[in-house]
PAVEXKE-267866 format. One record per residue (C-alpha): x, y, z; residue in one letter. Coordinates in steps of 0.02 Angstrom, whole numbers, padded with zeros to 5 digits, always signed. Layout:
<pts>
@px=X	py=Y	pz=Z	r=a
...
</pts>
This chain:
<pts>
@px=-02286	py=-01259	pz=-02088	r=x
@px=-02208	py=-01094	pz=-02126	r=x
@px=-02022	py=-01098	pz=-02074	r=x
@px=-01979	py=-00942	pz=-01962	r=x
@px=-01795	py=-00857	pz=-01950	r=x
@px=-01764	py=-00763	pz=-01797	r=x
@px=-01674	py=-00603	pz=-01809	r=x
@px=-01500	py=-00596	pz=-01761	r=x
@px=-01493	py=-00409	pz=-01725	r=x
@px=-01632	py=-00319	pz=-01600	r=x
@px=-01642	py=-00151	pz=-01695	r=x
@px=-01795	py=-00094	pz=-01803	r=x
@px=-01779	py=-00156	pz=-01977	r=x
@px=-01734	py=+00022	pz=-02042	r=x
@px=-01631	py=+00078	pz=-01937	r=x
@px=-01515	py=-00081	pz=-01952	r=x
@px=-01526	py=-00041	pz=-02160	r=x
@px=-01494	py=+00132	pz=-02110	r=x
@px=-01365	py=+00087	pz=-01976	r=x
@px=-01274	py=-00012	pz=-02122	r=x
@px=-01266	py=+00109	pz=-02254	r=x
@px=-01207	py=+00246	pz=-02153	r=x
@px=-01045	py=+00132	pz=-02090	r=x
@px=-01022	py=+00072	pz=-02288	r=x
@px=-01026	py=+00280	pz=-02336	r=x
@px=-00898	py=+00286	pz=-02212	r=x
@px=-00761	py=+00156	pz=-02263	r=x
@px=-00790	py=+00212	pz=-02438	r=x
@px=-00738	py=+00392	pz=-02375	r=x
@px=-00580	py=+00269	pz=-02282	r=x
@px=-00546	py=+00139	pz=-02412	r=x
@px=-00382	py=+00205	pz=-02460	r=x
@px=-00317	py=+00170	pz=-02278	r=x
@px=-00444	py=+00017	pz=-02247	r=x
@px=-00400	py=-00058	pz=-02416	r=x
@px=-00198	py=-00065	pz=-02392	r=x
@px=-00240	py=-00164	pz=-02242	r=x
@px=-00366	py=-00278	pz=-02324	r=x
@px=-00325	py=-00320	pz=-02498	r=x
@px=-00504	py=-00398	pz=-02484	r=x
@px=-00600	py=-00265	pz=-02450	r=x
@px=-00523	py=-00151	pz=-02649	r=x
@px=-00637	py=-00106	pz=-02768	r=x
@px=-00779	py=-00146	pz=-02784	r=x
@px=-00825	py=-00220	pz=-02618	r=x
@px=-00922	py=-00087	pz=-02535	r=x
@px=-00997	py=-00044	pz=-02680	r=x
@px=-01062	py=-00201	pz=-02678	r=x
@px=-01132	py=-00202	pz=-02491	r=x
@px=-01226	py=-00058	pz=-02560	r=x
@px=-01330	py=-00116	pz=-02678	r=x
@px=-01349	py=-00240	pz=-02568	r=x
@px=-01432	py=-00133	pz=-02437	r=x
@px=-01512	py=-00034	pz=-02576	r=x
@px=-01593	py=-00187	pz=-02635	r=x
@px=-01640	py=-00226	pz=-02455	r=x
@px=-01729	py=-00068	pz=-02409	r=x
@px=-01828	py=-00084	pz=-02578	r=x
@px=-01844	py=-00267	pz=-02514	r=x
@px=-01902	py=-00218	pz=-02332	r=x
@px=-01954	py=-00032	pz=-02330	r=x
@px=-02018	py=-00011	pz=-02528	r=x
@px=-01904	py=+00136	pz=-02533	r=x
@px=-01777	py=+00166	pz=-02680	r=x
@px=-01655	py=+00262	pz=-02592	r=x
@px=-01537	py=+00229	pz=-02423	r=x
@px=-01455	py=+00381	pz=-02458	r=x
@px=-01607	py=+00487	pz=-02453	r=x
@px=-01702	py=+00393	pz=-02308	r=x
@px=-01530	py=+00394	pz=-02198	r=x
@px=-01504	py=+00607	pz=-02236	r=x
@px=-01720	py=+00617	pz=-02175	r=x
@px=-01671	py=+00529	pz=-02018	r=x
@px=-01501	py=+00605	pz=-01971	r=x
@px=-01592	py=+00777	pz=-02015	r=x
@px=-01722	py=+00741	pz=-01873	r=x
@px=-01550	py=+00711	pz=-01768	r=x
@px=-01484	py=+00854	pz=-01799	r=x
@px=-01626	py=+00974	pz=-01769	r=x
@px=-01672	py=+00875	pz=-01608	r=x
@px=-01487	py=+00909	pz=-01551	r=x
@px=-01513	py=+01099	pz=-01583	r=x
@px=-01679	py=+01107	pz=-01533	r=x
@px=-01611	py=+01032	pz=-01349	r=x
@px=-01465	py=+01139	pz=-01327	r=x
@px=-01570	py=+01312	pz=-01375	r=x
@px=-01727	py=+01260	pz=-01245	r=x
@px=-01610	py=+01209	pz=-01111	r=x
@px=-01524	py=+01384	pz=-01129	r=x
@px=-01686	py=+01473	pz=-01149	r=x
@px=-01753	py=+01385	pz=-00976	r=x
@px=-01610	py=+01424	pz=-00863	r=x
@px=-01613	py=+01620	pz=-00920	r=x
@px=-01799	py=+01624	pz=-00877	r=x
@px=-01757	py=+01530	pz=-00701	r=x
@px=-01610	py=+01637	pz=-00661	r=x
@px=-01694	py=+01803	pz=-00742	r=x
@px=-01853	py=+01793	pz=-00652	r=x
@px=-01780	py=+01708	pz=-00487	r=x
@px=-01852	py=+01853	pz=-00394	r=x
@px=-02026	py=+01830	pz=-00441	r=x
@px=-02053	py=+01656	pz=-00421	r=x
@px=-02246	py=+01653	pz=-00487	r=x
@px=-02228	py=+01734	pz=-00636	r=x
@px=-02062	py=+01621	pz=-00655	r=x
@px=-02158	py=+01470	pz=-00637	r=x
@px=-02305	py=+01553	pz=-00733	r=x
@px=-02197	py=+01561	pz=-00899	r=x
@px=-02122	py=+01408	pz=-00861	r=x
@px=-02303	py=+01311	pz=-00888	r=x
@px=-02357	py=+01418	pz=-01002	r=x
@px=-02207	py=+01356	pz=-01113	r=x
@px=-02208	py=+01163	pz=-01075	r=x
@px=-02060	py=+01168	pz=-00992	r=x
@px=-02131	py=+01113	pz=-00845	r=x
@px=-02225	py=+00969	pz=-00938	r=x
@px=-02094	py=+00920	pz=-01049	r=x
@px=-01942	py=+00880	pz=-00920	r=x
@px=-01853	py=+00726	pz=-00976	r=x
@px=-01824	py=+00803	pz=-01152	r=x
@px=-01632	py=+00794	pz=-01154	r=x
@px=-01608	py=+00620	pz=-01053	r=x
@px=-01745	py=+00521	pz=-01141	r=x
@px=-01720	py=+00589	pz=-01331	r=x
@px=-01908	py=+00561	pz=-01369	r=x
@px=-01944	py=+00644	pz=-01527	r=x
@px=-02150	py=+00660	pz=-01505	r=x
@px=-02109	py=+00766	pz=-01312	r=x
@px=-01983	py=+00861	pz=-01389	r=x
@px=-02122	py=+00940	pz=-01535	r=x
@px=-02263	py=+00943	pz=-01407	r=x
@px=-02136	py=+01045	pz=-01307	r=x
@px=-02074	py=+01148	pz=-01469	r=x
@px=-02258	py=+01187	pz=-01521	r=x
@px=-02333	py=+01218	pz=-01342	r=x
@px=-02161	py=+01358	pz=-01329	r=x
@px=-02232	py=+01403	pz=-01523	r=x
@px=-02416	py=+01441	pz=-01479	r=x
@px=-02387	py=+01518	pz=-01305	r=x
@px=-02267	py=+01638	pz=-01357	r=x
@px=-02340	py=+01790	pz=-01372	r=x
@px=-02267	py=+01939	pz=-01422	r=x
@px=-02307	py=+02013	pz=-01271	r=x
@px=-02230	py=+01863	pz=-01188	r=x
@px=-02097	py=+01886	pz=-01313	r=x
@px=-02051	py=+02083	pz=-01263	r=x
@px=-02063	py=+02013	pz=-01079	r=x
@px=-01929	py=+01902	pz=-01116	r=x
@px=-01810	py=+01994	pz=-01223	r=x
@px=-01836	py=+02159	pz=-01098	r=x
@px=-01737	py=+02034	pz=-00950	r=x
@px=-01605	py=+01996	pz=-01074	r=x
@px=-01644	py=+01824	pz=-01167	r=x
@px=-01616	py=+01849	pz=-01372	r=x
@px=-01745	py=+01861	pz=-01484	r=x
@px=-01641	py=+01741	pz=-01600	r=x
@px=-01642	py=+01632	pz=-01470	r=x
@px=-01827	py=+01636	pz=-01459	r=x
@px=-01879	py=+01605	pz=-01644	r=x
@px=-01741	py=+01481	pz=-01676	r=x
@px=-01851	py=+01374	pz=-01547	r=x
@px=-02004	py=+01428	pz=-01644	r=x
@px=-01928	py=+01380	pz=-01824	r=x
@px=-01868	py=+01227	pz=-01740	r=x
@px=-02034	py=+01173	pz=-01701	r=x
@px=-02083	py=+01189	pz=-01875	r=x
@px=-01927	py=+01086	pz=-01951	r=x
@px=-01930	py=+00956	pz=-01837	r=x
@px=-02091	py=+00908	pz=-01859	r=x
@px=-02087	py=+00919	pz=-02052	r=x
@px=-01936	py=+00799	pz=-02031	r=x
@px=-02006	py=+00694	pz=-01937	r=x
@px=-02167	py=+00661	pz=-02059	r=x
@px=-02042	py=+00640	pz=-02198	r=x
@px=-01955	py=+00496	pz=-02102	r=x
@px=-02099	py=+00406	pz=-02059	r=x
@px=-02181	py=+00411	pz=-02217	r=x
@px=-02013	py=+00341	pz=-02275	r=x
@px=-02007	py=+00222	pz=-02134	r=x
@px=-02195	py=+00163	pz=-02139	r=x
@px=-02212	py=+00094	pz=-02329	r=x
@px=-02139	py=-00059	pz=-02264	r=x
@px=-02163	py=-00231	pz=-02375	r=x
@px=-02223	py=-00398	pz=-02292	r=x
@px=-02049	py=-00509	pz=-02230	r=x
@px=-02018	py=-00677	pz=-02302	r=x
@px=-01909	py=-00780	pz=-02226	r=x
@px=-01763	py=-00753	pz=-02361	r=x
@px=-01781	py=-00580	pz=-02332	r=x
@px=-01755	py=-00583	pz=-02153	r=x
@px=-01613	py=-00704	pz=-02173	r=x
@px=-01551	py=-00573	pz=-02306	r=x
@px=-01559	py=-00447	pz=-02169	r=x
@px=-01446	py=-00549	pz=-02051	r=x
@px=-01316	py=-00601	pz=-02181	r=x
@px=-01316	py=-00409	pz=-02223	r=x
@px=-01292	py=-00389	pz=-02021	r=x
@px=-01185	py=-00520	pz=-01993	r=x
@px=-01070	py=-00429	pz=-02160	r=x
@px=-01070	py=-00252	pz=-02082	r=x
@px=-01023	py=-00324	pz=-01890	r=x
@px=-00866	py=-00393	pz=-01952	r=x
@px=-00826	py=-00227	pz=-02076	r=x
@px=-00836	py=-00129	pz=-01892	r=x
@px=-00746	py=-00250	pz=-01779	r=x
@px=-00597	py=-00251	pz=-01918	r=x
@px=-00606	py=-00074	pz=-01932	r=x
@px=-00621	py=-00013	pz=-01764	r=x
@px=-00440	py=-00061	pz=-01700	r=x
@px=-00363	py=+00005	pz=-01858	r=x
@px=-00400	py=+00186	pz=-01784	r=x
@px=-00367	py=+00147	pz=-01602	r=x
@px=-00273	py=+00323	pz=-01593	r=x
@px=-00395	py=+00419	pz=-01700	r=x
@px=-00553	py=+00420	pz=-01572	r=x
@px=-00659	py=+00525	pz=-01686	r=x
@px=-00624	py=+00403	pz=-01825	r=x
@px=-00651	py=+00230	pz=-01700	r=x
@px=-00814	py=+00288	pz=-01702	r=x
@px=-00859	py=+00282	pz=-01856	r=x
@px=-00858	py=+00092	pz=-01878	r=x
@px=-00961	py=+00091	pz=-01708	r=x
@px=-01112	py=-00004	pz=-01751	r=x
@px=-01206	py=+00041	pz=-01578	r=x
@px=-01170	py=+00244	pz=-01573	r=x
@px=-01222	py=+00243	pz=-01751	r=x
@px=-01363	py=+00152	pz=-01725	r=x
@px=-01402	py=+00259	pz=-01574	r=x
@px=-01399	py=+00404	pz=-01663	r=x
@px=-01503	py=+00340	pz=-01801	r=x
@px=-01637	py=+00330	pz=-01694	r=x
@px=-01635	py=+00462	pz=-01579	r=x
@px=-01576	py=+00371	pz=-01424	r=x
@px=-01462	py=+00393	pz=-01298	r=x
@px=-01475	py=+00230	pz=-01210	r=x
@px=-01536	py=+00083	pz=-01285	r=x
@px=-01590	py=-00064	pz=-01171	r=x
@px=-01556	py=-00174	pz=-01341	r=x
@px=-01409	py=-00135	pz=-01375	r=x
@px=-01367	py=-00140	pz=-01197	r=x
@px=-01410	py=-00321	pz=-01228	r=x
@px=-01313	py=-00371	pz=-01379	r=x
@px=-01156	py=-00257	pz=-01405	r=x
@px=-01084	py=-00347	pz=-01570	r=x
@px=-00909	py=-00216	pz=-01598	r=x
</pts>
């Protein structure tokens, strides 16, 4: 009978490798400060932890490169953050510019998803936010466009959205096709994974108080908002559940 490890972390695979490299790049960008505190940690001990999770996403994901799958995934972040922020401001123009013509308000509305796509900035989900980005792509005509622009909302405003659409979705192919050549698990990999987990929990719970004046530092060596952000969420019900820093 096959022995079976149970995870000790309840994050996807990659975004726990991803998760990991991401706080090791950051306490090598710290290790002057980290390392007077912890003669432990000097040269070359993160170094170390990431060929470790090199070796692990080859292992796991049959990928070569954390560096390059981690930049794919905090690019989709990024543009999803912008993409957000521009539709939000391009809604609330259209619903206070044509207040006094409710039809043709709610008219453009549809036409552009917004009124399909509503939980875009709460929920984070990636596949609403391009179905919204590409519905606002193909509906907007230029006629729409000049409609638009004539009650005061900028054109640069209008194909950022557009060119968003675009990005994000190109992104978001390249970070799945990174995600999705994933290797079958053996149990010593999956006990690899938690010893790597395990490694980088106590790296961010040493860390952490060491920059208990310097918020934007404190964070990060925060496992969860990194891990958040690595995948898109907001909220996560799992790490809700296990908060390990």
């Amino acid at each position: 009978m096959t022995q079976k490890v149970e995870r000790s972390y309840s994050i996807k695979d990659a975004d726990l490798l991803l998760t990991a490299s991401t706080v090791v790049e950051n306490a090598n960008s710290e290790k002057e400060f980290l390392q007077k505190e912890r003669s432990v940690w000097r040269d070359p001990f993160f170094n170390d932890i990431s060929k470790r999770i090199d070796h692990a996403i080859q292992t796991n994901l049959g990928y070569d490169s954390a560096k390059h799958l981690r930049k794919a995934t905090l690019s989709i972040n990024s543009i999803q953050a912008e993409a957000v922020t521009d539709l939000a401001i391009c809604k609330v123009q259209i619903q206070e510019d044509f207040k006094k013509t409710p039809e043709r308000r709610n008219e453009i509305l549809t036409e552009l998803g917004f009124n399909l796509y509503t939980d875009i900035k709460k929920n984070g989900n990636q596949q609403e936010l391009v179905g919204l980005l590409y519905q606002f792509k193909t509906n907007m005509t230029e006629d729409l466009k000049k409609e638009l622009i004539e009650k005061g909302i900028s054109p640069t405003r209008i194909e950022a959205i557009i060119k968003h659409a675009d990005f994000l979705h190109s992104a978001n192919v390249l970070q799945e096709a990174n995600k999705s050549a994933r290797k079958v698990q053996t149990v010593t990999s999956v006990a690899e994974l938690n010893d790597l987990y395990s490694d980088i929990i106590s790296i961010c719970k040493i860390a952490k108080p060491l920059y208990s004046n310097q918020p934007h530092k404190k964070d990060l060596f925060s496992f969860n908002k990194i891990s958040k952000t690595i995948s898109g969420k907001t909220t996560s019900a799992a790490s809700a559940k296990k908060k390990p820093e």
